[in-house]
PDBQT receptor file of N, H, CA, C and O in Angstrom, charges set to zero:
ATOM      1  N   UNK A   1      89.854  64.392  95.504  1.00  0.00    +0.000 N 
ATOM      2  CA  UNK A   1      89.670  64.683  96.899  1.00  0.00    +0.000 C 
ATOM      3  C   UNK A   1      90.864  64.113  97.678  1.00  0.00    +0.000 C 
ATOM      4  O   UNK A   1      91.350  63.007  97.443  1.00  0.00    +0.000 OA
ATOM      5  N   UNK A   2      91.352  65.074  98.749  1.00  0.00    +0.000 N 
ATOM      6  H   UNK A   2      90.957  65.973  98.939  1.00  0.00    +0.000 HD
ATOM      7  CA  UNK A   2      92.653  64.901  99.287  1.00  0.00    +0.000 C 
ATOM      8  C   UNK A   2      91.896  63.779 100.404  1.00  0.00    +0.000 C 
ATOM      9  O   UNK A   2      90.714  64.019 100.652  1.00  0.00    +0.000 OA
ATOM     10  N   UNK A   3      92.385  62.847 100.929  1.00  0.00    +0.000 N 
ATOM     11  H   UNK A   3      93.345  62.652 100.728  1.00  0.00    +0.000 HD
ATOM     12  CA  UNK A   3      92.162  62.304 102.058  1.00  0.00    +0.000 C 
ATOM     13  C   UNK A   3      93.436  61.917 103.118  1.00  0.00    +0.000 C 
ATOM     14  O   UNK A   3      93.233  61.832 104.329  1.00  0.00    +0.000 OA
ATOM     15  N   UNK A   4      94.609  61.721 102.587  1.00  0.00    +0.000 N 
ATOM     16  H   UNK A   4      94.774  61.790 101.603  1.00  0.00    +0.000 HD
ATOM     17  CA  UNK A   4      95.549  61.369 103.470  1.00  0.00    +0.000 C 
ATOM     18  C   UNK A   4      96.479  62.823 103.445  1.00  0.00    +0.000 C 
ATOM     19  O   UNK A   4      96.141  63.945 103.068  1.00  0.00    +0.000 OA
ATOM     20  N   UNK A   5      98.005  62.257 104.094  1.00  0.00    +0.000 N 
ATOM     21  H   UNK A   5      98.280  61.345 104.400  1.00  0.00    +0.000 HD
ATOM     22  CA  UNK A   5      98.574  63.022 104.329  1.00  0.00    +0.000 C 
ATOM     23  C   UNK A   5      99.396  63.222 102.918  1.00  0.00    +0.000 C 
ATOM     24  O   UNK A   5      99.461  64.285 102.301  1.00  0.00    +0.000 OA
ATOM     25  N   UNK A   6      99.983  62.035 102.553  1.00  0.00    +0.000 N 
ATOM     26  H   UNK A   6      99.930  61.171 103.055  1.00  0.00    +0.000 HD
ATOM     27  CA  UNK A   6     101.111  61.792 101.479  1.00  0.00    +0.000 C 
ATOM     28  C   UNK A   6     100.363  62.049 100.222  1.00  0.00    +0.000 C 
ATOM     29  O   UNK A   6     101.133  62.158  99.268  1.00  0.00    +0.000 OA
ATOM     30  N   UNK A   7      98.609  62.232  99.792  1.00  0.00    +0.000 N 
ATOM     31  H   UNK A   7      97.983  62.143 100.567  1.00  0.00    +0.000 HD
ATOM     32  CA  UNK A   7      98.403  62.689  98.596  1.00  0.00    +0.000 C 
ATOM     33  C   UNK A   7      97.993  64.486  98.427  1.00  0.00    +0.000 C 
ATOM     34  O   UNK A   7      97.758  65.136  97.408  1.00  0.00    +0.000 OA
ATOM     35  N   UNK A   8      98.042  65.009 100.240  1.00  0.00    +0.000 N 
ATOM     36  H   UNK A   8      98.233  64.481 101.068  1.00  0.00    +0.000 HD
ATOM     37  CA  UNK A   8      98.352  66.248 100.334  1.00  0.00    +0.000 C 
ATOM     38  C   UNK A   8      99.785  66.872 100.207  1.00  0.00    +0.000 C 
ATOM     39  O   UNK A   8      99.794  68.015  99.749  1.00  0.00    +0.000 OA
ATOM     40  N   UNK A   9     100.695  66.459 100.451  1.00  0.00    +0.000 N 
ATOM     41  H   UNK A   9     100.688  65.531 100.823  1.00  0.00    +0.000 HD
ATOM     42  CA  UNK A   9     101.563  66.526  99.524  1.00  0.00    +0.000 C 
ATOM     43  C   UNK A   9     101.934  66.632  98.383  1.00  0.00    +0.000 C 
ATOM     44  O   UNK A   9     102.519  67.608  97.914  1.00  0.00    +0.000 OA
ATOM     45  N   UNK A  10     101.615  65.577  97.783  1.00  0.00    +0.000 N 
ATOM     46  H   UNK A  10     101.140  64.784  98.164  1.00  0.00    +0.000 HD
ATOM     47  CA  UNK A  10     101.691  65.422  96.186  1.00  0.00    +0.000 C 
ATOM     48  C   UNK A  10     101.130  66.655  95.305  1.00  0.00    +0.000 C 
ATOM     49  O   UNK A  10     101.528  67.131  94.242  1.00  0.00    +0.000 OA
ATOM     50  N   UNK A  11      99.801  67.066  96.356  1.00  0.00    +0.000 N 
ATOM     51  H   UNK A  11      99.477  66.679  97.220  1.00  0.00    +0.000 HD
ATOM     52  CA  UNK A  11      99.211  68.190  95.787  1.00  0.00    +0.000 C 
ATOM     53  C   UNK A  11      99.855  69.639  95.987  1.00  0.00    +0.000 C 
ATOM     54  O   UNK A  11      99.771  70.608  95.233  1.00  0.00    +0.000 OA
ATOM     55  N   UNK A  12     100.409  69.541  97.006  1.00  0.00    +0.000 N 
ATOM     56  H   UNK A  12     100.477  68.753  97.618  1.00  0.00    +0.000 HD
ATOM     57  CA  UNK A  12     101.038  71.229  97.664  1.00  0.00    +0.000 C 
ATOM     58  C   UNK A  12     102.462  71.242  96.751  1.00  0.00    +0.000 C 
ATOM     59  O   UNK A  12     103.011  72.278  96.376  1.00  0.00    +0.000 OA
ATOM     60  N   UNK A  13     102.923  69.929  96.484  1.00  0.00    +0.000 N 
ATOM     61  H   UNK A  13     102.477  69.087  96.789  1.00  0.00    +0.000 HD
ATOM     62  CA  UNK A  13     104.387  70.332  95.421  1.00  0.00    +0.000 C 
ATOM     63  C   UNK A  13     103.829  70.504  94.134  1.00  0.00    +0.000 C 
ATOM     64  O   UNK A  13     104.231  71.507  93.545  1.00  0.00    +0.000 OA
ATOM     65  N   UNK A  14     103.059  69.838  93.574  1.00  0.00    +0.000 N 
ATOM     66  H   UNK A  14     102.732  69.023  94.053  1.00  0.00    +0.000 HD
ATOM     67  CA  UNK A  14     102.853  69.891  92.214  1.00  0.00    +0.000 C 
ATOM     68  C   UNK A  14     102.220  71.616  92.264  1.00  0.00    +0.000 C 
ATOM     69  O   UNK A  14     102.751  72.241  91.346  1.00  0.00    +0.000 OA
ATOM     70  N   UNK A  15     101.300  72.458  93.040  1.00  0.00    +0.000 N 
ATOM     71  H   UNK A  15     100.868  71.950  93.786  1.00  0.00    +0.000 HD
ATOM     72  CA  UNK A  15     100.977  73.563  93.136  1.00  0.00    +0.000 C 
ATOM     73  C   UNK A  15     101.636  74.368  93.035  1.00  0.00    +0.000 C 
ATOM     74  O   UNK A  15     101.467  75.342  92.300  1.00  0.00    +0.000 OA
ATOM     75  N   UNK A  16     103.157  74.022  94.222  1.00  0.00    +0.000 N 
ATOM     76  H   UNK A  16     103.295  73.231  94.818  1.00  0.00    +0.000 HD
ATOM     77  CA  UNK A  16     103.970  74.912  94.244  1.00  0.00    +0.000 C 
ATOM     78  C   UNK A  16     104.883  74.965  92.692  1.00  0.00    +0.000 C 
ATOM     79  O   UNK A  16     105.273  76.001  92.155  1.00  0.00    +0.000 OA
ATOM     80  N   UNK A  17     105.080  73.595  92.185  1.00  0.00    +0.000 N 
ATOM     81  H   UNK A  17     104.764  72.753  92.621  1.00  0.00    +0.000 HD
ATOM     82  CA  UNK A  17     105.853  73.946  91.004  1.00  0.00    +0.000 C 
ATOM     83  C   UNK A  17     105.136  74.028  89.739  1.00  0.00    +0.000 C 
ATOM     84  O   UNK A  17     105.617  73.466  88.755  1.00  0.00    +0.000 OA
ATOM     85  N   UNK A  18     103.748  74.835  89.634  1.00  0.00    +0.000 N 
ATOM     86  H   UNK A  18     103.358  75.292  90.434  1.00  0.00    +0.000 HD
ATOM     87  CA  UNK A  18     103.446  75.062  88.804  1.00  0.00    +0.000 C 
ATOM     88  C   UNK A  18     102.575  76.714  88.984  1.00  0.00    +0.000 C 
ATOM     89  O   UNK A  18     102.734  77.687  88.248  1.00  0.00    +0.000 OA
ATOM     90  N   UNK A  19     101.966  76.647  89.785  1.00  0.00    +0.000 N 
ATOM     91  H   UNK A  19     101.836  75.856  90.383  1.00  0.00    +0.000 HD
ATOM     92  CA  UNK A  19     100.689  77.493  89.638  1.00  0.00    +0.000 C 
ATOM     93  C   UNK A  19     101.019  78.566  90.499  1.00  0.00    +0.000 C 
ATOM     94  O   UNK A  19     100.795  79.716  90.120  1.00  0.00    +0.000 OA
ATOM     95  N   UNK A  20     101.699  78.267  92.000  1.00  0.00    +0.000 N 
ATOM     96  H   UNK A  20     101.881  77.334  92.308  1.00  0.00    +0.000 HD
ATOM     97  CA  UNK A  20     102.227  79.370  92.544  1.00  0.00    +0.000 C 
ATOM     98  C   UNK A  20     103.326  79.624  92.682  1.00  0.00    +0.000 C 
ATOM     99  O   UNK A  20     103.633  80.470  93.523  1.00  0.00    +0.000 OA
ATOM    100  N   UNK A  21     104.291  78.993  91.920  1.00  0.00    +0.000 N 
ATOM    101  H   UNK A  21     104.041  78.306  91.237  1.00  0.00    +0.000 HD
ATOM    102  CA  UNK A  21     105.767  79.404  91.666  1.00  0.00    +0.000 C 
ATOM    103  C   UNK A  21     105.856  80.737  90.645  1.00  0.00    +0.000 C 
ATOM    104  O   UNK A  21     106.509  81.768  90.806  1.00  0.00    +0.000 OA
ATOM    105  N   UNK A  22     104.958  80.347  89.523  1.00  0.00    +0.000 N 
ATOM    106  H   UNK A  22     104.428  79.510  89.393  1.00  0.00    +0.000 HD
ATOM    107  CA  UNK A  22     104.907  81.377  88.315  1.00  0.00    +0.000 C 
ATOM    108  C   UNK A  22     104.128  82.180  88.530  1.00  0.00    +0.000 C 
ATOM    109  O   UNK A  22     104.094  83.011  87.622  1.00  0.00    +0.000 OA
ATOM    110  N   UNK A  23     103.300  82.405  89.482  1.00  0.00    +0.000 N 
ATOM    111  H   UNK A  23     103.328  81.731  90.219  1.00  0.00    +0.000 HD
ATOM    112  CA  UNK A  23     101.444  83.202  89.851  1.00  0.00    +0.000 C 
ATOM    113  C   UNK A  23     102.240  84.103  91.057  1.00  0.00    +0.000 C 
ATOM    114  O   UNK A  23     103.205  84.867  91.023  1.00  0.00    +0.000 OA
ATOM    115  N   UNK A  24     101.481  83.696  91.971  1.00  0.00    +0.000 N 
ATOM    116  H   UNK A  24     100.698  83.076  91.999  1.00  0.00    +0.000 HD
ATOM    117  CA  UNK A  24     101.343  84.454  93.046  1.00  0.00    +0.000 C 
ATOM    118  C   UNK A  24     103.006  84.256  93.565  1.00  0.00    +0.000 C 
ATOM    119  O   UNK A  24     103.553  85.323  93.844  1.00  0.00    +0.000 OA
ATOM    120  N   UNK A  25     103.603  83.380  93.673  1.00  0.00    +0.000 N 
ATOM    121  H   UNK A  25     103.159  82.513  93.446  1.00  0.00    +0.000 HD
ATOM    122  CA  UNK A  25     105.129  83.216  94.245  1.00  0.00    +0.000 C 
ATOM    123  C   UNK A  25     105.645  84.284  93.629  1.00  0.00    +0.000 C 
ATOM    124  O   UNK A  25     105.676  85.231  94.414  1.00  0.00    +0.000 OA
ATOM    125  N   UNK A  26     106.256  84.677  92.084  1.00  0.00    +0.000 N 
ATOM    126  H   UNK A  26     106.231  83.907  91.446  1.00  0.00    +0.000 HD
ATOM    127  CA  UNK A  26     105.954  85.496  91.481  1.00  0.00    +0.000 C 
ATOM    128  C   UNK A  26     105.868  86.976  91.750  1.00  0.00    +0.000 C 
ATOM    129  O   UNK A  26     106.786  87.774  91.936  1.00  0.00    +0.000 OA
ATOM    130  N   UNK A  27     104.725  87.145  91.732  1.00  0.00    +0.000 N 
ATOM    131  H   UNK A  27     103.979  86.496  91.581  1.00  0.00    +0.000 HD
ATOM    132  CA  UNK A  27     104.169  88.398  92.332  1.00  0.00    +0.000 C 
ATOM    133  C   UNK A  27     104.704  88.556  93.717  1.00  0.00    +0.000 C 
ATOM    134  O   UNK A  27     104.996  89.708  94.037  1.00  0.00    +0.000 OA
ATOM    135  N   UNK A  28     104.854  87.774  94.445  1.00  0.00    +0.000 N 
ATOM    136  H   UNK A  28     104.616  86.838  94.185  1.00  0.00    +0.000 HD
ATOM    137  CA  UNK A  28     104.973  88.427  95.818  1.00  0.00    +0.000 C 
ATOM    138  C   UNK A  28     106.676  88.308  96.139  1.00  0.00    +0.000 C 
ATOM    139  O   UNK A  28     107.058  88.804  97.199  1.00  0.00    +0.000 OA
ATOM    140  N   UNK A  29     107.663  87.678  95.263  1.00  0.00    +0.000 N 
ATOM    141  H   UNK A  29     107.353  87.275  94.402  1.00  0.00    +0.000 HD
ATOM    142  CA  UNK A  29     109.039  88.543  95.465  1.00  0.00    +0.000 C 
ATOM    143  C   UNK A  29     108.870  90.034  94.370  1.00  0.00    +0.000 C 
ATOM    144  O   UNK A  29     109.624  90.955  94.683  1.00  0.00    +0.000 OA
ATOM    145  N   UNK A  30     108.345  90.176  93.679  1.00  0.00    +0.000 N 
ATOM    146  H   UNK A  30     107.733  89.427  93.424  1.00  0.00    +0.000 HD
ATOM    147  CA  UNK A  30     108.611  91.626  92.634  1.00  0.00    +0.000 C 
ATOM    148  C   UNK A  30     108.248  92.570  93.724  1.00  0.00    +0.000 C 
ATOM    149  O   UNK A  30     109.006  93.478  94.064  1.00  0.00    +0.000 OA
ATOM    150  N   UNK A  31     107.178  92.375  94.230  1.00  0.00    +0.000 N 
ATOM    151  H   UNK A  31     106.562  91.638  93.954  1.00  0.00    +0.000 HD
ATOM    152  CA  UNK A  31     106.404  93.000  95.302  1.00  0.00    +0.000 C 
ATOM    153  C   UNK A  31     107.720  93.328  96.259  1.00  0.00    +0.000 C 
ATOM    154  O   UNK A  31     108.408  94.342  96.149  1.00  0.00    +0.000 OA
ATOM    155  N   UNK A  32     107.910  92.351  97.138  1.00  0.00    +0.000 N 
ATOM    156  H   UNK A  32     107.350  91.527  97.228  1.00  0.00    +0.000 HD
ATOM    157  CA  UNK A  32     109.260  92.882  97.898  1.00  0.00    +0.000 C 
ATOM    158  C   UNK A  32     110.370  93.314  97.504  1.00  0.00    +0.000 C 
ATOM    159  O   UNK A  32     111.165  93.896  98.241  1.00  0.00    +0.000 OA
ATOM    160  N   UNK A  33     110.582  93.037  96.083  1.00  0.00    +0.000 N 
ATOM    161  H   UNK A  33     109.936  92.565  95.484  1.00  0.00    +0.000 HD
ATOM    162  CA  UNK A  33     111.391  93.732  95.538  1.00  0.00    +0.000 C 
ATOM    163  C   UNK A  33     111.629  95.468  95.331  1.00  0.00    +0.000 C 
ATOM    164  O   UNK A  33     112.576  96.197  95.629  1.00  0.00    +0.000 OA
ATOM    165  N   UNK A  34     110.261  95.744  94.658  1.00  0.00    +0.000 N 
ATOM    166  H   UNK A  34     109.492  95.152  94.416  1.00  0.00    +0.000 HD
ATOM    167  CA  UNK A  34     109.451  97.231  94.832  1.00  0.00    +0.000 C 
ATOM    168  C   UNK A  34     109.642  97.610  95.867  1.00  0.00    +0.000 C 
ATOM    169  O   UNK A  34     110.398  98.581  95.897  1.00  0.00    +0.000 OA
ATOM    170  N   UNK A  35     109.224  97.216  96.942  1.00  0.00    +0.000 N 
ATOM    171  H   UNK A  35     108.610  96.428  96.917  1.00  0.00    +0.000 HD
ATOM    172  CA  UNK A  35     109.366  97.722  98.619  1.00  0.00    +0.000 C 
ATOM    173  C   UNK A  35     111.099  98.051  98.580  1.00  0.00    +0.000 C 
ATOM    174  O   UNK A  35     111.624  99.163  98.523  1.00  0.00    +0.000 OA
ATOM    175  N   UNK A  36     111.346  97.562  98.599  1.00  0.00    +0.000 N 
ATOM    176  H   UNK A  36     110.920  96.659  98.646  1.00  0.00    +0.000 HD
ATOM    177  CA  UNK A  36     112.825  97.500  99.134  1.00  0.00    +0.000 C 
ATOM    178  C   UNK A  36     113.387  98.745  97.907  1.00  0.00    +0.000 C 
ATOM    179  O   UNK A  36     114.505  99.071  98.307  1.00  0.00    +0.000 OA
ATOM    180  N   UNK A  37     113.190  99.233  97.115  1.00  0.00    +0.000 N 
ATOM    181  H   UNK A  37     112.282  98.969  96.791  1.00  0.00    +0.000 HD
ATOM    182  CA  UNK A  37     113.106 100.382  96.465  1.00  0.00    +0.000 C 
ATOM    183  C   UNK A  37     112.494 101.473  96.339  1.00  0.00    +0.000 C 
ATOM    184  O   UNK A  37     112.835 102.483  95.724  1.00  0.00    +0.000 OA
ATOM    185  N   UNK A  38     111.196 101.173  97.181  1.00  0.00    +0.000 N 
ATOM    186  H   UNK A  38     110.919 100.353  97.681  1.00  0.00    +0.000 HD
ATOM    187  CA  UNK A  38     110.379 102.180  97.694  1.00  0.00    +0.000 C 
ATOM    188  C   UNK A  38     109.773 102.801  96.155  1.00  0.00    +0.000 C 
ATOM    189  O   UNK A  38     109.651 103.970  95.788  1.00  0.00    +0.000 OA
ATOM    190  N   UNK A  39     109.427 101.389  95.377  1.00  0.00    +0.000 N 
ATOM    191  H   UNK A  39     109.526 100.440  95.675  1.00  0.00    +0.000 HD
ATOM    192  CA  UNK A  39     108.536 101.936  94.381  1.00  0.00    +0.000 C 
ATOM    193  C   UNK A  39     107.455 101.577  94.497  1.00  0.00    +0.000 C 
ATOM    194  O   UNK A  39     107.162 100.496  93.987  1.00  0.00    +0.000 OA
ATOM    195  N   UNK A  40     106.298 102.448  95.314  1.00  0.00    +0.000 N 
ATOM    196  H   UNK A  40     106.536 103.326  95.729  1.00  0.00    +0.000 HD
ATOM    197  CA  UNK A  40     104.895 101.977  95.651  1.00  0.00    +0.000 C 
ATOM    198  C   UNK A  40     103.751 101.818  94.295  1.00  0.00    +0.000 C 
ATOM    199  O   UNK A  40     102.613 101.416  94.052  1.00  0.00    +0.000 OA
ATOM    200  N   UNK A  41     104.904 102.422  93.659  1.00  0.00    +0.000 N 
ATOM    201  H   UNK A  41     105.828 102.749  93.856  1.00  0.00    +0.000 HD
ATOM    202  CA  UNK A  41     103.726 102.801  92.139  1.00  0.00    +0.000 C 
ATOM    203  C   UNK A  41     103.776 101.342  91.351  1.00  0.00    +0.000 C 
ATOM    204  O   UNK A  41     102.899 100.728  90.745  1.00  0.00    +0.000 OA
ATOM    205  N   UNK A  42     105.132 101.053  91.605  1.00  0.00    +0.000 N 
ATOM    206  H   UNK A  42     105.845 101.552  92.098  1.00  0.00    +0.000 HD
ATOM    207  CA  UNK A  42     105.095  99.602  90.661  1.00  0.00    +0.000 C 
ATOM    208  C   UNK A  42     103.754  98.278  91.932  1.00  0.00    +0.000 C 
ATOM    209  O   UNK A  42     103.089  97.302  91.585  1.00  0.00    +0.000 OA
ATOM    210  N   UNK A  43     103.878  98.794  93.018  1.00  0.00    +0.000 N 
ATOM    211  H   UNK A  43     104.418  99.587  93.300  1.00  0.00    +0.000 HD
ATOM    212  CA  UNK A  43     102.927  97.891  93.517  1.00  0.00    +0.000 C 
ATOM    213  C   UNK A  43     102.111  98.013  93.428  1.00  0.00    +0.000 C 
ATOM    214  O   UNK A  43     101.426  96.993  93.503  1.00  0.00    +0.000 OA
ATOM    215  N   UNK A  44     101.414  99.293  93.197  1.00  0.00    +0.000 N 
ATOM    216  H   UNK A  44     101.970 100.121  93.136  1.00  0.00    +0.000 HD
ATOM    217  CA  UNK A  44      99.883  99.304  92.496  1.00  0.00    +0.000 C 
ATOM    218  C   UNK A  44      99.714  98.798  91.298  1.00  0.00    +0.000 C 
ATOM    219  O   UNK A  44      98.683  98.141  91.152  1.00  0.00    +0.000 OA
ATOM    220  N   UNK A  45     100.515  98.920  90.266  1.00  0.00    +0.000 N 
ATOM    221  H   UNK A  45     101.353  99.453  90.384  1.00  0.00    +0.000 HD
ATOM    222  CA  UNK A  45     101.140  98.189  89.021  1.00  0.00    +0.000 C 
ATOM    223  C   UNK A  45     100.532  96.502  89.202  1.00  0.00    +0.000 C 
ATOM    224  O   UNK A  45      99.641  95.915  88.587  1.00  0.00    +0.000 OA
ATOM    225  N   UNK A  46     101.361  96.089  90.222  1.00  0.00    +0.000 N 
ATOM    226  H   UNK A  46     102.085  96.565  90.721  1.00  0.00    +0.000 HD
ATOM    227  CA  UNK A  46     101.329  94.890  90.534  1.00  0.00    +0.000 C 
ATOM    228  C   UNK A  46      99.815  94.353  90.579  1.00  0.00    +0.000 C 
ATOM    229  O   UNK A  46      99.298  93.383  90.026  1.00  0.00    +0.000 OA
ATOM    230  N   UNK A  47      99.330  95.265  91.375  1.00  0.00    +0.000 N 
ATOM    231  H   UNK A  47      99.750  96.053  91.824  1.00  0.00    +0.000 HD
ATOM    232  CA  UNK A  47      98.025  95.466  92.453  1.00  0.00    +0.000 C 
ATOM    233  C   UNK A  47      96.843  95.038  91.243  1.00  0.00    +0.000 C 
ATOM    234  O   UNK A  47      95.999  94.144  91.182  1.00  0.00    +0.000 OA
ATOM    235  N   UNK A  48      97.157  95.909  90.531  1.00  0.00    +0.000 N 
ATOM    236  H   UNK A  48      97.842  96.635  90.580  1.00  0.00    +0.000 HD
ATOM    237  CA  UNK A  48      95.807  95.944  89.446  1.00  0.00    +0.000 C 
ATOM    238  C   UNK A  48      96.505  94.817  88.220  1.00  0.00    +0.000 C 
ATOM    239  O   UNK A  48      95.598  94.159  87.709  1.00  0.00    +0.000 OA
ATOM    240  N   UNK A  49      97.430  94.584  87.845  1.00  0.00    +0.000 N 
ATOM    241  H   UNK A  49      98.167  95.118  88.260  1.00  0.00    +0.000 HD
ATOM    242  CA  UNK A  49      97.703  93.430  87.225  1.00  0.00    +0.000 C 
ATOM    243  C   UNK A  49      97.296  92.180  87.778  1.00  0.00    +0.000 C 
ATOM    244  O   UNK A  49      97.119  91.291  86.945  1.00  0.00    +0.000 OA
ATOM    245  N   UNK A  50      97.043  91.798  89.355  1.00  0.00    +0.000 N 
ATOM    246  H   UNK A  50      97.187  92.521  90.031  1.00  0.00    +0.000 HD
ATOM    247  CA  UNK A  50      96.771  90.750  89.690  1.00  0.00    +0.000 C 
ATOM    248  C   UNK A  50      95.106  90.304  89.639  1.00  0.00    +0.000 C 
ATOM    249  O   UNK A  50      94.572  89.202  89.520  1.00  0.00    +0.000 OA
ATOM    250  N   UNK A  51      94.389  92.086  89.829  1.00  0.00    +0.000 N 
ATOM    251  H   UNK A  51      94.823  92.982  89.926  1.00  0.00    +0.000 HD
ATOM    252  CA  UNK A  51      93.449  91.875  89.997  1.00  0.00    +0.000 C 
ATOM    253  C   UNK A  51      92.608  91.439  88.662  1.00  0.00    +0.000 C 
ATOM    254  O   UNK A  51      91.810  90.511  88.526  1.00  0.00    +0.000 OA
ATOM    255  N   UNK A  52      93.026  92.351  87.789  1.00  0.00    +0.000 N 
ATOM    256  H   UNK A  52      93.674  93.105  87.900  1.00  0.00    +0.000 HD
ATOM    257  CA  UNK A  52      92.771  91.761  85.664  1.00  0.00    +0.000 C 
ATOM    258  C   UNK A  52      93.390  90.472  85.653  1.00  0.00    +0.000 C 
ATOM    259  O   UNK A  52      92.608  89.833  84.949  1.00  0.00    +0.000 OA
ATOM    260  N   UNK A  53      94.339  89.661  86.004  1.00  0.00    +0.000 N 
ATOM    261  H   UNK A  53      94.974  90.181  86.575  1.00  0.00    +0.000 HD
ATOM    262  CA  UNK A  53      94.403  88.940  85.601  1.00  0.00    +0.000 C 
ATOM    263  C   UNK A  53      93.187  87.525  86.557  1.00  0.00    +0.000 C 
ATOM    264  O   UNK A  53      93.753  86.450  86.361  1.00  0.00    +0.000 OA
ATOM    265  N   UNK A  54      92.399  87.378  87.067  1.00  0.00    +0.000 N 
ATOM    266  H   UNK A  54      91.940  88.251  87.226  1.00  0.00    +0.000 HD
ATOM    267  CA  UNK A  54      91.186  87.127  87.555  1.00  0.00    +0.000 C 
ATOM    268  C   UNK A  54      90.277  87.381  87.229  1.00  0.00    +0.000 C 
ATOM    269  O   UNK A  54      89.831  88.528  87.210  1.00  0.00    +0.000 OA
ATOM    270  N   UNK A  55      89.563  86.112  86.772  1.00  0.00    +0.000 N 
ATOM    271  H   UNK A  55      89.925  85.180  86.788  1.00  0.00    +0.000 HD
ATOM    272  CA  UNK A  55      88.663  86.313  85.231  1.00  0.00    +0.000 C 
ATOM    273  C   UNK A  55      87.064  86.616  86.044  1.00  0.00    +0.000 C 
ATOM    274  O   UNK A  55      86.404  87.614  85.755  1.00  0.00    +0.000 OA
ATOM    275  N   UNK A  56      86.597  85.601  87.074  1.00  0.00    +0.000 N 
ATOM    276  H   UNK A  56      87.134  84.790  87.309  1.00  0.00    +0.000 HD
ATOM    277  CA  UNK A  56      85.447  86.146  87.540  1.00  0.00    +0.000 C 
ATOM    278  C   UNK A  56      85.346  86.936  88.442  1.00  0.00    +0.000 C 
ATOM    279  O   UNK A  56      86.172  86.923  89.354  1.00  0.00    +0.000 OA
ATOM    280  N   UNK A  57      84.336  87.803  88.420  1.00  0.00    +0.000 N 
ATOM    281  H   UNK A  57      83.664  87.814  87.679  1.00  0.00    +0.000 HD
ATOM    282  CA  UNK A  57      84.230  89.216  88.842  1.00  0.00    +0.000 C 
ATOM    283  C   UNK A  57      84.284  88.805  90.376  1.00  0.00    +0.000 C 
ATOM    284  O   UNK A  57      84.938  89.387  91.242  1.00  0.00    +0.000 OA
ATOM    285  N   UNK A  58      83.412  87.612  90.559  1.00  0.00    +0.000 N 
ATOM    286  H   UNK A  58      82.881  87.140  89.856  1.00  0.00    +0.000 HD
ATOM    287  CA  UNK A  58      83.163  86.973  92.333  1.00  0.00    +0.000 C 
ATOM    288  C   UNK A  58      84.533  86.884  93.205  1.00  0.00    +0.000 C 
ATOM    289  O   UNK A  58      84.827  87.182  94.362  1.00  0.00    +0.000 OA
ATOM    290  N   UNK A  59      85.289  86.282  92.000  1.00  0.00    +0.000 N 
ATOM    291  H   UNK A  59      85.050  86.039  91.060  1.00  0.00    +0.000 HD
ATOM    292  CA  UNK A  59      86.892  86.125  92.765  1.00  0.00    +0.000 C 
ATOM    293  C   UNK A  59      87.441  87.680  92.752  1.00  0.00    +0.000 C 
ATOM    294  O   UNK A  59      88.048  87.976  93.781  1.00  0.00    +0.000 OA
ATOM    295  N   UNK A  60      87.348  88.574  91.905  1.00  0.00    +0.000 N 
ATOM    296  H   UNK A  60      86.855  88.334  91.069  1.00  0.00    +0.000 HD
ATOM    297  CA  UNK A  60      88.121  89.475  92.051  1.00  0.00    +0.000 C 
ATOM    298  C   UNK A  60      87.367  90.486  93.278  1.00  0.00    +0.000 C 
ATOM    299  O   UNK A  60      88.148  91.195  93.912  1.00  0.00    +0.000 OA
ATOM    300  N   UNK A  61      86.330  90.548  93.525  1.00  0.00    +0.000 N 
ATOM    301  H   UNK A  61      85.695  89.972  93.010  1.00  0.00    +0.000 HD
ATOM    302  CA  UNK A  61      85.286  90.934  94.524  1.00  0.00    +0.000 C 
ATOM    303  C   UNK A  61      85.970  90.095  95.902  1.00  0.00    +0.000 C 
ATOM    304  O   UNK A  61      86.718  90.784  96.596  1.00  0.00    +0.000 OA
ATOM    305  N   UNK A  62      85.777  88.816  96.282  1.00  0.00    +0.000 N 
ATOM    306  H   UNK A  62      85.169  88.257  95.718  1.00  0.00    +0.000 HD
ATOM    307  CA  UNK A  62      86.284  88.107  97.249  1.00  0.00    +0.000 C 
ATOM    308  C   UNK A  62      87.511  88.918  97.547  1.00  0.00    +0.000 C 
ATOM    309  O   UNK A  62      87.527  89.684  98.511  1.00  0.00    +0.000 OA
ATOM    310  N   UNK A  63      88.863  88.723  96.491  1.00  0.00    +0.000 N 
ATOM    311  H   UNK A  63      88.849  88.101  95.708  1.00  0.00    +0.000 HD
ATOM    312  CA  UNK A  63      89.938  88.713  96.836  1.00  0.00    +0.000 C 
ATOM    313  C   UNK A  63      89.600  90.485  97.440  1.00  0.00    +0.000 C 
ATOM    314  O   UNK A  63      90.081  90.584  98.569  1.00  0.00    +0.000 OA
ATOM    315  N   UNK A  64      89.034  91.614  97.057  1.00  0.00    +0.000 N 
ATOM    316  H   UNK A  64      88.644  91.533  96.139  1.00  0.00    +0.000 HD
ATOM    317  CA  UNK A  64      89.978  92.669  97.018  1.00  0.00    +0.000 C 
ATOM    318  C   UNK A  64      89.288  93.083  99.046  1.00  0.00    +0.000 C 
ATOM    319  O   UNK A  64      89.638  93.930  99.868  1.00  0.00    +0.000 OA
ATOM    320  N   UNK A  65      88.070  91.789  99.085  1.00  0.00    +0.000 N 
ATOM    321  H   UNK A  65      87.786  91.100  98.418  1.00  0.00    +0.000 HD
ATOM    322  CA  UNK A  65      87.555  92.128 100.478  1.00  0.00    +0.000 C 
ATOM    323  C   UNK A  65      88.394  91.510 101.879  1.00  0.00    +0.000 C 
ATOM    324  O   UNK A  65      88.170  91.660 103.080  1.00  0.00    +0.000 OA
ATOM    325  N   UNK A  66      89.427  90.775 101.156  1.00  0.00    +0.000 N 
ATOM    326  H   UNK A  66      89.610  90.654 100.180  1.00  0.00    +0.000 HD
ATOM    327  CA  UNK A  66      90.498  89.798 102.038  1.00  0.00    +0.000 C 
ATOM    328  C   UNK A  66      91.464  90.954 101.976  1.00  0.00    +0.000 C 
ATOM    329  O   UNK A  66      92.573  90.861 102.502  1.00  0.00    +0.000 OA
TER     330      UNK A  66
C-alpha cells in the first residue's frame, strides 16, 4: 500500500520500466506508428491482440466499455 509521495514513485518507475514500457507503452507507439501510415488494419491487429492478450473475461469486458 502506497502511502507517501516518494514510495509512489518508486512504484510509477519500477511500472514504467517494466510492465508499461514493454505492454501498453509498446502498443501505443506501433499504434501511432500505423496512424501515421494510415494502416487502420494493423490497428485492429493491434486492437484484438491487446484484447487476447487479457486473460479475464471481466477485464477484457471493462476495458472494451472504456
Amino acid at each position: 500500500m502506497i502511502k507517501k509521495a516518494p514510495e509512489f514513485r518508486i512504484w510509477l518507475e519500477n511500472y514504467y520500466r517494466s510492465q508499461f514500457r514493454f505492454g501498453e507503452g509498446l502498443l501505443v507507439k506501433l499504434c501511432y506508428e500505423a496512424i501515421d501510415k494510415h494502416d487502420f488494419d494493423k490497428l485492429i491487429e493491434y486492437d484484438d491482440q491487446i484484447t487476447k492478450s487479457t486473460l479475464a473475461t471481466e477485464t477484457r469486458n471493462g476495458t472494451k466499455l472504456i
